[in-house]
DRENRO-237932 format. One record per residue (C-alpha): residue number from 0; residue in one letter; x, y, z. Coordinates in Angstrom, 3 decimals, m for minus. Layout:
<r NUM, "A", <X, Y, Z>>;
...
end
This chain:
<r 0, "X", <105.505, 92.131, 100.797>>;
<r 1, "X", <104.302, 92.317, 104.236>>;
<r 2, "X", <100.411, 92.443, 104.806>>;
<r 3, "X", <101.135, 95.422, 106.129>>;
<r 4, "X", <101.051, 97.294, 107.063>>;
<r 5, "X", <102.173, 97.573, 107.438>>;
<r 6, "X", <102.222, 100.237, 108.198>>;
<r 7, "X", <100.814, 107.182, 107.506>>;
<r 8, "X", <101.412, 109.333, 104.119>>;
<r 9, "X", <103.001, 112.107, 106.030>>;
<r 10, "X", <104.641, 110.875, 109.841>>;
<r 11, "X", <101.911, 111.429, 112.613>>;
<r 12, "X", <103.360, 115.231, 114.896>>;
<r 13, "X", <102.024, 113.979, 117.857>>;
<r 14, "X", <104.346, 114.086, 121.455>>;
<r 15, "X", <106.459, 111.076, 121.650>>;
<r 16, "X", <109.520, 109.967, 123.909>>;
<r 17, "X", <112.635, 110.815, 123.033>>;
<r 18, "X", <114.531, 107.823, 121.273>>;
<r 19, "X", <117.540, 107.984, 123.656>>;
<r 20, "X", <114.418, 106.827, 126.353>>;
<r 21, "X", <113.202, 104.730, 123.940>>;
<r 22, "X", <116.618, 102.906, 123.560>>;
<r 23, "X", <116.719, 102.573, 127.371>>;
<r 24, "X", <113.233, 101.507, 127.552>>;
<r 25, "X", <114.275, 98.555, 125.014>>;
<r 26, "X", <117.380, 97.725, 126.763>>;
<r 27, "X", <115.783, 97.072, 130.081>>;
<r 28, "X", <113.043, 95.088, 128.268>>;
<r 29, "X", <115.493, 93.366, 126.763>>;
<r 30, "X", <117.506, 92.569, 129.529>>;
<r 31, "X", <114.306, 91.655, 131.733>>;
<r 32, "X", <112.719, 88.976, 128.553>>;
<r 33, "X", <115.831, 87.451, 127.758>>;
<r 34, "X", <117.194, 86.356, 131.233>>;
<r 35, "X", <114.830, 82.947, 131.098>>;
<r 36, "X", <116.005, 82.433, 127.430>>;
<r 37, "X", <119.505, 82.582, 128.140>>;
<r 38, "X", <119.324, 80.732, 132.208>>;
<r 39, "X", <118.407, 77.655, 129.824>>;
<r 40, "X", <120.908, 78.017, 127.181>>;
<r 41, "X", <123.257, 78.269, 130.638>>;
<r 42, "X", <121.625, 75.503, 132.713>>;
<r 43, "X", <121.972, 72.898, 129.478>>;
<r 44, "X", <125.321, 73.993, 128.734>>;
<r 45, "X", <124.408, 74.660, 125.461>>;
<r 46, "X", <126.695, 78.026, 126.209>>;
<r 47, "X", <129.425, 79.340, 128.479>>;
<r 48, "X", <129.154, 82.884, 130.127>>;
<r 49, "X", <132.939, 82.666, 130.814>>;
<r 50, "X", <133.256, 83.957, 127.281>>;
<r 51, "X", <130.968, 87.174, 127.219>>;
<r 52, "X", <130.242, 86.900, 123.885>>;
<r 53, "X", <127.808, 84.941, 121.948>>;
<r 54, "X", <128.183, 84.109, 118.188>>;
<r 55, "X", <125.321, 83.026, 116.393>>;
<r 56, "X", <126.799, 81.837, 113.548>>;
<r 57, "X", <129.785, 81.359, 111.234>>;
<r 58, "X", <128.496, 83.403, 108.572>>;
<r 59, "X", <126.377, 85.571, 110.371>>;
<r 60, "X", <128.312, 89.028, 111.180>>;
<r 61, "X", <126.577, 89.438, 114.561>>;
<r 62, "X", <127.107, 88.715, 118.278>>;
<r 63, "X", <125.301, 89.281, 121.614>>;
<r 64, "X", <126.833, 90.065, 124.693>>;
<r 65, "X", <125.871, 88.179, 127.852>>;
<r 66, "X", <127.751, 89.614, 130.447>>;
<r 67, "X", <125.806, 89.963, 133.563>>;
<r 68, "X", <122.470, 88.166, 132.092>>;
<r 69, "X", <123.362, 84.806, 134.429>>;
<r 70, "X", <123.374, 86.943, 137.544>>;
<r 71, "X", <120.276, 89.016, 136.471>>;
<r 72, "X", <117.890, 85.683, 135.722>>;
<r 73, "X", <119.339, 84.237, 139.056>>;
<r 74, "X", <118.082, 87.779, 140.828>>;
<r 75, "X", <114.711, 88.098, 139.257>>;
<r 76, "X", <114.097, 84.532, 140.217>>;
<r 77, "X", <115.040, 84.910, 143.406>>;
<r 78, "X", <113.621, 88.045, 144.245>>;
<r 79, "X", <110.255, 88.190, 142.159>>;
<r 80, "X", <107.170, 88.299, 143.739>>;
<r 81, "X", <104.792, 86.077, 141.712>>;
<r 82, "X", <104.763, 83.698, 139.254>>;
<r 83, "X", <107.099, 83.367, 136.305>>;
<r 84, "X", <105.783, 81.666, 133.166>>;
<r 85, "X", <108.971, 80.044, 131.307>>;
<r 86, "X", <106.820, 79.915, 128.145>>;
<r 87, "X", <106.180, 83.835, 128.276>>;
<r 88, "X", <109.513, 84.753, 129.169>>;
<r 89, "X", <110.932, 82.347, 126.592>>;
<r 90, "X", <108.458, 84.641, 123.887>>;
<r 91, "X", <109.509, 87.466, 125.414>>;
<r 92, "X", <112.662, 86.893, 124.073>>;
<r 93, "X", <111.969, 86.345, 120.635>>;
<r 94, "X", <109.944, 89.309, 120.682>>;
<r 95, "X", <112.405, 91.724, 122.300>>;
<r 96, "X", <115.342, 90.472, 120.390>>;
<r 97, "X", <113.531, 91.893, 116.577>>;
<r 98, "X", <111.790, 94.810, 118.134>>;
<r 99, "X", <115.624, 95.837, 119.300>>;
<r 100, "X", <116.298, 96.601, 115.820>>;
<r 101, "X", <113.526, 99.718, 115.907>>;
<r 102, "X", <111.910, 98.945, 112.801>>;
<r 103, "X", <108.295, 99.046, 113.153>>;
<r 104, "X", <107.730, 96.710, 110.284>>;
<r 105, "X", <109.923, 93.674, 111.513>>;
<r 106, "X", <108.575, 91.692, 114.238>>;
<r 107, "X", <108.500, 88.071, 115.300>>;
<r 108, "X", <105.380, 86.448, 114.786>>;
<r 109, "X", <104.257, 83.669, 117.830>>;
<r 110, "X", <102.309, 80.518, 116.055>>;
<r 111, "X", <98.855, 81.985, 116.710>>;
<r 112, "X", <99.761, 85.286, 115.417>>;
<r 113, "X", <101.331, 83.999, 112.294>>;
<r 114, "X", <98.078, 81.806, 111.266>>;
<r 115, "X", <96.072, 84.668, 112.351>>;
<r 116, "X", <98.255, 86.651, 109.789>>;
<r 117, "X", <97.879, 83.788, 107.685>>;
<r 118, "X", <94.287, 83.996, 107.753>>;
<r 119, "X", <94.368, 88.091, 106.758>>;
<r 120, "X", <96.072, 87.524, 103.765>>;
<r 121, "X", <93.100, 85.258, 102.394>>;
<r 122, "X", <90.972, 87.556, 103.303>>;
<r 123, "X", <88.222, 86.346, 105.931>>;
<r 124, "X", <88.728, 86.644, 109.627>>;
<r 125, "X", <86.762, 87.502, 112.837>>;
<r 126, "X", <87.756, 91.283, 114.166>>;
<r 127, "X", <86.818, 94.704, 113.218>>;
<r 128, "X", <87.994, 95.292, 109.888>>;
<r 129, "X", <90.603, 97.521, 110.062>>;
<r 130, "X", <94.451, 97.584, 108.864>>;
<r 131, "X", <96.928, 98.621, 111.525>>;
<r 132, "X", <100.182, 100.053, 111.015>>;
<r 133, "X", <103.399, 101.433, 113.850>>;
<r 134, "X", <104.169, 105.350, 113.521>>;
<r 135, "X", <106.742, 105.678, 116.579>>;
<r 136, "X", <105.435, 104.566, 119.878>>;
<r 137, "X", <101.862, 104.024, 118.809>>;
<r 138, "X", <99.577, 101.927, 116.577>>;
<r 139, "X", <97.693, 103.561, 114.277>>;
<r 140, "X", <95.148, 102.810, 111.810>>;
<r 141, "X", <96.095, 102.309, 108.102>>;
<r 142, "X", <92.451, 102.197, 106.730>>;
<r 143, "X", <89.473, 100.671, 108.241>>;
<r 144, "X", <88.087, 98.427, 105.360>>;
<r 145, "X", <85.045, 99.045, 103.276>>;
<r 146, "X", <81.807, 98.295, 104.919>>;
<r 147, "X", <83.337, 96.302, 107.771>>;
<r 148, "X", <82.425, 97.479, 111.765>>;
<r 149, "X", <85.713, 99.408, 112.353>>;
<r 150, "X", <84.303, 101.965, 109.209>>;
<r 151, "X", <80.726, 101.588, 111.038>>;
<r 152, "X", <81.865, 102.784, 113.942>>;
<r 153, "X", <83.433, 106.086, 112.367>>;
<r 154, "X", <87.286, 104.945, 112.437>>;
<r 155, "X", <89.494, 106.706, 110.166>>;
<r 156, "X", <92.764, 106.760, 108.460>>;
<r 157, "X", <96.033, 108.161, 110.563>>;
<r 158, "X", <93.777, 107.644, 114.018>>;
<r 159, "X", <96.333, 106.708, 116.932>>;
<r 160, "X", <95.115, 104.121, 119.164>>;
<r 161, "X", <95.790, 105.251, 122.846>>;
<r 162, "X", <93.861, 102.520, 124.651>>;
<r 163, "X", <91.704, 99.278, 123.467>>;
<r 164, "X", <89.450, 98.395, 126.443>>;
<r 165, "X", <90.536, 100.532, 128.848>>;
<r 166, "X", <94.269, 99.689, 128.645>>;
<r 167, "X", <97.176, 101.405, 127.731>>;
<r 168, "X", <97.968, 100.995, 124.084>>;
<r 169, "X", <101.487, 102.589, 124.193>>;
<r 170, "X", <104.517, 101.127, 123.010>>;
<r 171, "X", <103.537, 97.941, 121.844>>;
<r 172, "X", <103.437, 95.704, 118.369>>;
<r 173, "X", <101.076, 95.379, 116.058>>;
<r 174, "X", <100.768, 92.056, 116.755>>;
<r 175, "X", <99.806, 92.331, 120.326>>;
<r 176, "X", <97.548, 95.717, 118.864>>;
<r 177, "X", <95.836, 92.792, 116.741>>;
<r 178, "X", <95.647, 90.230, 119.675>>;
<r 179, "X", <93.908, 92.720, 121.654>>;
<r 180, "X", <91.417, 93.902, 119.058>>;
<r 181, "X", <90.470, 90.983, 117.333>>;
<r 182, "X", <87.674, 88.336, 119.013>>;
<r 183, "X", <84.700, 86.714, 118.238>>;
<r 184, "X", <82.010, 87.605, 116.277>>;
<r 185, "X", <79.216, 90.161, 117.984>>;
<r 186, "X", <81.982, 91.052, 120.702>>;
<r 187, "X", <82.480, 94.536, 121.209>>;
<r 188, "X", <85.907, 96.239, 121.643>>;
<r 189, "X", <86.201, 99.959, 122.268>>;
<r 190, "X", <89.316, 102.005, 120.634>>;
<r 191, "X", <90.232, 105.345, 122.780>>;
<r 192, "X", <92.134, 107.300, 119.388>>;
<r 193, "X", <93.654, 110.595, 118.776>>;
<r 194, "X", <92.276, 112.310, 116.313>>;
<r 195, "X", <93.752, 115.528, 115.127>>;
<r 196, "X", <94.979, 115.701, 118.491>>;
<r 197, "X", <90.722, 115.218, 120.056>>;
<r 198, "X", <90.484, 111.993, 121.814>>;
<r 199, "X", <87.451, 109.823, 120.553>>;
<r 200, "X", <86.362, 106.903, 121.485>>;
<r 201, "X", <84.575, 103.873, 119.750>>;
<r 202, "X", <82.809, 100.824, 120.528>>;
<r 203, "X", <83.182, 98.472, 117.877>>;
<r 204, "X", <81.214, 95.328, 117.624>>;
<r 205, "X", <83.025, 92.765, 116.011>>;
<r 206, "X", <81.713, 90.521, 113.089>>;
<r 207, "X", <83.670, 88.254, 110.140>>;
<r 208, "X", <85.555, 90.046, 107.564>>;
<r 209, "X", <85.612, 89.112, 103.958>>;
<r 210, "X", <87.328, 91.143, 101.772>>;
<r 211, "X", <87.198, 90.118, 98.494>>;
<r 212, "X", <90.459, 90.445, 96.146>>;
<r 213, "X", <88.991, 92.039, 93.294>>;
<r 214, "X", <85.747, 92.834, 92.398>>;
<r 215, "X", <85.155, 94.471, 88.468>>;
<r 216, "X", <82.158, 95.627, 86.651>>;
<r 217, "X", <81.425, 98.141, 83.542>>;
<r 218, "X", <79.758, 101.426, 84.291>>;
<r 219, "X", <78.266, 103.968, 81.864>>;
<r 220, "X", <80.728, 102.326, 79.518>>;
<r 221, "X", <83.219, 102.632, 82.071>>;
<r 222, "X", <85.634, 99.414, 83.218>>;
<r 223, "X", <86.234, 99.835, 86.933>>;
<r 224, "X", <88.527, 97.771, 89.239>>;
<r 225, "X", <88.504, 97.433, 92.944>>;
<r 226, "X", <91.475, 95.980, 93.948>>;
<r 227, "X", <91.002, 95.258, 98.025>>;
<r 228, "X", <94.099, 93.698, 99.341>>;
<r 229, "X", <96.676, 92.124, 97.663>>;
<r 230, "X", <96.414, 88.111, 97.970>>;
<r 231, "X", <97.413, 85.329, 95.985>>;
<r 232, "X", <94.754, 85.546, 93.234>>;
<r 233, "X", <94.618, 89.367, 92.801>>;
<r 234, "X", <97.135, 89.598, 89.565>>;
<r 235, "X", <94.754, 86.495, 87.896>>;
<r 236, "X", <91.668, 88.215, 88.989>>;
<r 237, "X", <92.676, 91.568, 87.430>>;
<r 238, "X", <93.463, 89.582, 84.040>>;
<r 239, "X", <90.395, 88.461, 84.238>>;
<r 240, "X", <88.633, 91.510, 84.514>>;
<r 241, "X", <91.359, 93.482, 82.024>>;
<r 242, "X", <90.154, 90.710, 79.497>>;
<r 243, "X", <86.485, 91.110, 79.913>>;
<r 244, "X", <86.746, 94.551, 79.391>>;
<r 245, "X", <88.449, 94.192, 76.197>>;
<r 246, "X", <86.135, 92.104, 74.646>>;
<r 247, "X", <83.511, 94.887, 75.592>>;
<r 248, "X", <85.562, 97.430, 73.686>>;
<r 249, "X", <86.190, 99.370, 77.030>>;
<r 250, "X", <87.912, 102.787, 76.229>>;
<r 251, "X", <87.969, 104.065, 79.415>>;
<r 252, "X", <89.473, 102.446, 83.088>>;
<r 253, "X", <89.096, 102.941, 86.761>>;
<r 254, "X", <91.446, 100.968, 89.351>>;
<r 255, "X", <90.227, 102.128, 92.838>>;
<r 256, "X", <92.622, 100.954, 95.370>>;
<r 257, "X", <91.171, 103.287, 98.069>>;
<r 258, "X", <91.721, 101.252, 101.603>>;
<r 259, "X", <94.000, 98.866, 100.022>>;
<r 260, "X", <96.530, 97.935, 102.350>>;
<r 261, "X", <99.051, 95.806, 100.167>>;
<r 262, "X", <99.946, 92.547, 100.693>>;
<r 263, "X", <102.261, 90.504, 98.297>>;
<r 264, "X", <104.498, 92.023, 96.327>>;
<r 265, "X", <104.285, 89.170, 93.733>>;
<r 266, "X", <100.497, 90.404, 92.807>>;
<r 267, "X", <101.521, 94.285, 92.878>>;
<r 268, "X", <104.179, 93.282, 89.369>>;
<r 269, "X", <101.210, 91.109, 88.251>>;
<r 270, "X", <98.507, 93.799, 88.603>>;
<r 271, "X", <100.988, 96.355, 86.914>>;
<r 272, "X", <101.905, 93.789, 84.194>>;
<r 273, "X", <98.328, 93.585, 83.346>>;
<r 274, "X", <98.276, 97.555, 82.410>>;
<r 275, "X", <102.556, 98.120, 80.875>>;
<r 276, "X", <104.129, 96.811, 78.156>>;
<r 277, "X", <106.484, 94.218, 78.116>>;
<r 278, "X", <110.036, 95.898, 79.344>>;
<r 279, "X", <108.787, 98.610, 81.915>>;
<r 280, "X", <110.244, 98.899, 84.803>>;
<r 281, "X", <107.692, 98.130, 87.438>>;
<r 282, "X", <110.189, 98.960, 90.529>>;
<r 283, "X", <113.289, 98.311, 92.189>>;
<r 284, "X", <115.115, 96.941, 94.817>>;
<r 285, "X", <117.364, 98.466, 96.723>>;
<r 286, "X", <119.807, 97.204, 100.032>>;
<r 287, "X", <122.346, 99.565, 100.966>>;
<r 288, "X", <121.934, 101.815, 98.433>>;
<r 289, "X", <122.157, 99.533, 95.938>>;
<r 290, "X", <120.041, 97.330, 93.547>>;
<r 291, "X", <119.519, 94.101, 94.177>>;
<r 292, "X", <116.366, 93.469, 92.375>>;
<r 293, "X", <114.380, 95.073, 89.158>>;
<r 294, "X", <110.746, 93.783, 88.515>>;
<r 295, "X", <109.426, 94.977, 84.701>>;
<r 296, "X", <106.502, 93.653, 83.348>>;
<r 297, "X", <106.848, 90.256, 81.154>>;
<r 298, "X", <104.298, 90.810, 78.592>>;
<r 299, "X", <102.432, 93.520, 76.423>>;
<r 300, "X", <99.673, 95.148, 78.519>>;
<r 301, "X", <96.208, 93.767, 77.480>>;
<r 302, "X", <94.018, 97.020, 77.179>>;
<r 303, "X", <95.874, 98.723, 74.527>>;
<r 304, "X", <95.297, 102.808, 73.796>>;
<r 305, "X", <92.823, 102.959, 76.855>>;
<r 306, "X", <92.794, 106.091, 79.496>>;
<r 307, "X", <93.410, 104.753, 83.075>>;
<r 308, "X", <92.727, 106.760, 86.180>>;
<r 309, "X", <94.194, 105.081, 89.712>>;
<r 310, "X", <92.028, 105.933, 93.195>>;
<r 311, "X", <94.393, 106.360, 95.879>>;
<r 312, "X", <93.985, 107.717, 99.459>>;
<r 313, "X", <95.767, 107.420, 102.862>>;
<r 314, "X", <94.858, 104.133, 103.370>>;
<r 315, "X", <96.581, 102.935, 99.969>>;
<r 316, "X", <99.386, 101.274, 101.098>>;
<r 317, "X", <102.320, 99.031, 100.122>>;
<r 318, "X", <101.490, 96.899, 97.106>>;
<r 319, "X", <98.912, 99.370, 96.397>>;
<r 320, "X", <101.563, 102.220, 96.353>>;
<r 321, "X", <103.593, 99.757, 94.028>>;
<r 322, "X", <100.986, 99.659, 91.169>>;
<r 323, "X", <100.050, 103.577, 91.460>>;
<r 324, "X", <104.040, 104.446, 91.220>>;
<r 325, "X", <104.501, 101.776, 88.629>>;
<r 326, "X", <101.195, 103.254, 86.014>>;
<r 327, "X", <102.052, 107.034, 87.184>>;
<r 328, "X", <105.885, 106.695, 86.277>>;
<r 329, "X", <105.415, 104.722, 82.686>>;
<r 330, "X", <102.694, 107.645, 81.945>>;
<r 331, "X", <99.638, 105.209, 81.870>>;
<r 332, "X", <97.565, 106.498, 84.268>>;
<r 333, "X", <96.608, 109.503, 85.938>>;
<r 334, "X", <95.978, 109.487, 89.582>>;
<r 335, "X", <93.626, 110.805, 91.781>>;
<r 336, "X", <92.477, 111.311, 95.146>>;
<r 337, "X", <94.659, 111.630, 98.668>>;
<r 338, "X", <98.419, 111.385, 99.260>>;
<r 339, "X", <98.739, 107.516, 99.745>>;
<r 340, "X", <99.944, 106.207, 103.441>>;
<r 341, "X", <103.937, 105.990, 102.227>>;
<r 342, "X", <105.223, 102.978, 102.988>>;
<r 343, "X", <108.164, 101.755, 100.974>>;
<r 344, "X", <109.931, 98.989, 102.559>>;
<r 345, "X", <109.758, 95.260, 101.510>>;
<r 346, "X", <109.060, 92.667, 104.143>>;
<r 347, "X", <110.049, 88.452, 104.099>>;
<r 348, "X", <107.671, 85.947, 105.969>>;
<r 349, "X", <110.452, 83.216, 107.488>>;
<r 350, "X", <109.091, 80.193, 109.060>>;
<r 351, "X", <110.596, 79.514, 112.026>>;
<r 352, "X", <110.570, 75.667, 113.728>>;
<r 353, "X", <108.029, 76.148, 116.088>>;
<r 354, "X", <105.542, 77.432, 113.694>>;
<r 355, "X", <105.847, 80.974, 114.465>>;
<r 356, "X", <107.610, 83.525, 112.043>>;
<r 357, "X", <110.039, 86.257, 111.120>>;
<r 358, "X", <108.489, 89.317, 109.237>>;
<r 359, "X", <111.354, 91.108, 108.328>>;
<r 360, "X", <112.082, 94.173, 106.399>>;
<r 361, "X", <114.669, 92.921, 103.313>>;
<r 362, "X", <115.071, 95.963, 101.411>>;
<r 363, "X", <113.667, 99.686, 100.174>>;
<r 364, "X", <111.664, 99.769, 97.116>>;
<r 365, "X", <111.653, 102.612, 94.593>>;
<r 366, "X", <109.159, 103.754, 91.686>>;
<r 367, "X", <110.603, 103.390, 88.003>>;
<r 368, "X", <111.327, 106.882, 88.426>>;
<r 369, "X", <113.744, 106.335, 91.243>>;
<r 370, "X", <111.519, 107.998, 94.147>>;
<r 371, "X", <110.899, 105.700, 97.366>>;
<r 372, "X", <107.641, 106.925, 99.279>>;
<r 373, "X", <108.424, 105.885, 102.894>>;
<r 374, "X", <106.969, 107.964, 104.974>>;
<r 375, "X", <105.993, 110.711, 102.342>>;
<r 376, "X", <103.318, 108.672, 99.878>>;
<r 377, "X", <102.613, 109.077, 96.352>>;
<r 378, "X", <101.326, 112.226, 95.500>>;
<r 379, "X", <97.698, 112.616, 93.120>>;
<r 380, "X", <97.634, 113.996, 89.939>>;
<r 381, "X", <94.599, 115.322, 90.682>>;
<r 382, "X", <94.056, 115.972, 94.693>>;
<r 383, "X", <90.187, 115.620, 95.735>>;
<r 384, "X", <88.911, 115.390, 99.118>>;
<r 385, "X", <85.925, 113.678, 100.926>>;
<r 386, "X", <84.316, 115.194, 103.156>>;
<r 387, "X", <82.372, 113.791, 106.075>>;
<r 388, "X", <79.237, 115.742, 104.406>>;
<r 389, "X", <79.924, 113.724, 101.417>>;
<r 390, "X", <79.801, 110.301, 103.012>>;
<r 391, "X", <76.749, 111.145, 104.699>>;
<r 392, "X", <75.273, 111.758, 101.593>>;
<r 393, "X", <77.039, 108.953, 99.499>>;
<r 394, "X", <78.873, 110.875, 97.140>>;
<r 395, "X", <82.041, 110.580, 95.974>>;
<r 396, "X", <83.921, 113.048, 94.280>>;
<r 397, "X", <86.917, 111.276, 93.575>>;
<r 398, "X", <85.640, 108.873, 91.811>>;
<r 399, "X", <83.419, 111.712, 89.873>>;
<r 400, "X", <86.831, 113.467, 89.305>>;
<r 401, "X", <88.360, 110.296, 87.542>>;
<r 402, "X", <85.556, 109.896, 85.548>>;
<r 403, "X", <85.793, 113.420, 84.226>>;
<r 404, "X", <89.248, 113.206, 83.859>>;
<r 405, "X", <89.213, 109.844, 81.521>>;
<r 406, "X", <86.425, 111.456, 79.304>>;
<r 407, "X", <87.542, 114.245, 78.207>>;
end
């Protein structure tokens, strides 16, 4: 599962181009970034542009036409007025070639942006603290993390970034969003968002971000769980906790994964293994249409007979959106809070040999009930709101709401 993003509950109704611009728009980038790519494959004679056509593999059902790319590299070199960076244009390339296929959740990752991903999924890097996700032409904000500058500084879920410093912010990746945003420690970077449809701006001083995994503690009797991203230890660290709290004779559970933007899709079945029996479905799989994959859980849930209540909002995404679906559908929890953000596609990290990567989207997953969330979200049992009255004054009545709900 991507760290993603990727990626708004409900789609953003704010005005965008029309996608039969769009597809120009990408054409002519395309045709512009992959004229240096190609003038080498030419120059070496590693291809002939007597043959318009292009296969890229024996048993890959694809090919790329290069009419007319030769004579467009040989004009923009000749004609261009200022420098040309091989190396940027040879990016370019990789870049334009996955963003061609309009999904906002595949992209190609250069080295430094695939160790900076890296990096996120364990959890401690230098930026502002925020998850970002693609809804149309612009970058918006998933959830700004707990306690990190980005929530400081006032930024909310579903905010569209129009501008970071000044500079458009329009039609580009979340990659080069991150690029932009992210620096060192006591920095400051200023957002320009739309906010139902106000502009705002903040300055956002940048610091390092740790976000632990899990953290777990007993309240009033009460187990709670705060699952923060999804990383490699997550499913072992919410054993851990599900353990402790049976040997305290906990009767009554909280799994908060408010903010939570996902992250692997290995510790979403984990996490929901921890709470099902052996045998439930946890979700599926699906390409075309049809299954290729079913994840149940592998062994009988560890807190037996317990009442569970799941804290979702708009920045639960992904993996988080997994674990809700998968407790809500096999009727062991009850769920509470916001609509969750609604994505519901799977992405693969490929390494690629010059230590950049592919994040691609592989397939659509669905909740044991059959219902994928893209772009819609899950749905609370129990819808509560917080206010901006009740952050001020540190309450939280979802979390009140779930309690109430578990005791009775």
């Amino acid at each position: 599962m991507e760290h993603d993003t990727q990626l708004p509950a409900t789609p953003i109704q704010q005005p965008t181009k029309q996608k039969s611009n769009l597809a120009k728009a990408v054409i002519v980038f395309m045709a512009l970034i992959t004229m240096f790519g190609l003038g080498w494959l030419v120059g070496g004679d590693r291809i002939s542009l007597n043959d318009p056509i292009v296969t890229v593999g024996d048993d890959v059902d694809s090919s790329i036409s290069t009419d007319g790319i030769e004579e467009l590299y040989r004009e923009l070199v000749q004609n261009y007025d200022g420098d040309i960076d091989p190396d940027e244009l040879s990016e370019g390339l990789k870049e334009g070639l996955v963003a061609a296929v309009g999904d906002n959740f595949t992209e190609y990752l250069s080295p430094e942006d695939t160790q900076e991903f890296n990096a996120s999924l364990e959890g401690s890097f230098e930026g502002i603290g925020a998850e970002l996700g693609k809804e149309g032409s612009f970058v918006i904000i998933v959830a700004p993390i707990k306690g990190a500058p980005a929530e400081a500084a006032g930024v909310q879920p579903q905010d569209i970034i129009t501008e970071i410093d000044g500079e458009d912010a329009t039609d580009i990746t979340i990659s080069e969003a991150v690029n932009r945003i992210r620096g060192e420690k006591g920095t400051d970077v200023v957002l320009t968002l739309i906010r139902d449809g106000e502009r705002v701006e903040a300055t956002i001083t940048r610091d390092t971000i740790d976000i632990p995994s899990v953290e777990w503690r007993v309240e009033d009797g009460v187990g709670v769980i705060e699952i923060g991203r999804f990383g490699s230890d997550t499913g072992q660290l919410v054993r851990t906790a599900a353990n402790e709290f049976k040997d305290a004779n906990v009767q009554d559970v909280i799994i908060d994964m408010r903010g939570n933007p996902g992250g692997l899709l290995d510790q979403a079945v984990q996490v929901s293994d921890v709470f099902l029996n052996k045998g439930a479905i946890v979700l599926e799989e699906k390409k075309d249409d049809k299954v290729i994959k079913s994840f149940s859980a592998s062994n009988e849930a560890i807190l037996q007979n317990v009442d569970i209540a799941v804290l979702i909002n708009e920045g639960s995404a992904s993996a988080s959106e997994i674990v809700a679906g998968a407790l809500r559908d096999n009727d062991e929890a009850i769920i509470v809070g916001q609509t969750s953000f609604g994505k519901g596609s799977v992405q693969q990290l490929i390494d690629l040999s010059n230590g950049g990567s592919l994040k691609v989207t592989i397939a659509r997953w669905f909740t044991p009930a059959g219902e994928n969330i893209d772009k819609e979200g899950i749905e609370p049992d129990e819808l509560v709101e917080i206010s901006r009255e009740d952050i001020e004054a540190e309450r939280d009545p979802q979390f009140d709401k779930a309690i109430e709900l578990i005791q009775q």
